[in-house]
N, C-alpha and C positions, 0 to 999 in steps of 0.2 A: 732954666734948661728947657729943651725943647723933646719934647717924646712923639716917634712915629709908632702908630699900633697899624697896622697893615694884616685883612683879613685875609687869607693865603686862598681861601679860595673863588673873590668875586674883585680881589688885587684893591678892593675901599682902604682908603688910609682917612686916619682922622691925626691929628696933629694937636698936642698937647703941650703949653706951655705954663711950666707952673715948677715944682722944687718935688714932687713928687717920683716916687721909685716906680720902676717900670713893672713893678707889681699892679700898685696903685691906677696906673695908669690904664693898664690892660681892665681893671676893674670898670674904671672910670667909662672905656668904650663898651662893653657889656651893659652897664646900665645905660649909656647914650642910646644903643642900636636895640635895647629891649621895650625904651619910648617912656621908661621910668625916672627921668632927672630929675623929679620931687625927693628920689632917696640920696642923691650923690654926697650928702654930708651923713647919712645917714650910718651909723657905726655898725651896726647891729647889722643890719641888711648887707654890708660891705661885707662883713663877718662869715654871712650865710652865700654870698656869692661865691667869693675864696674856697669854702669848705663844697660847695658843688661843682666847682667850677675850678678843679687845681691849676696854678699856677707856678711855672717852676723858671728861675731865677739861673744864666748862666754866663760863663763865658767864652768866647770862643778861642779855641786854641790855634787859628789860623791867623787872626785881626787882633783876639786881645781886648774884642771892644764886650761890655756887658750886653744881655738881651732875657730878654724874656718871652715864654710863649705858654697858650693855654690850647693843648691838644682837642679839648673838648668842643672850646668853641674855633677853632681857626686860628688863633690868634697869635701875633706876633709882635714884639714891641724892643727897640731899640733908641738911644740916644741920636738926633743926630746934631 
């Protein structure tokens, strides 16, 4: 599957290809754009970004298509 994370406010998209939930994914660009990809298997760290850094999981009732976004950092991630 293919996941776009798009920062809402500098319009950056990173593009992820992998079997991961757009949870994950949003995760995934937070560690990319913080220059720390030594932790990205890292469980514990993943753990602690989640819990700083909420992530909230939805659907839209317009398309019906899944998304996710993290208020905190900008962030926005959907299927395409």
């Amino acid at each position: 599957m293919k996941t776009q994370v798009t920062n809402l406010l500098t319009s950056e998209e990173l593009i992820f290809v992998n079997d991961l939930s757009l949870t994950e994914n949003i995760v995934n660009a937070i560690i990319s754009n913080s220059k720390t990809t030594g932790n990205l298997l890292n469980v514990e760290y993943r753990e602690k970004i989640k819990k700083q850094f909420p992530i909230k999981e939805s659907v839209s009732t317009i398309t019906g298509r899944a998304f996710a976004y993290c208020e905190a950092k900008d962030l926005h991630a959907k299927f395409i």
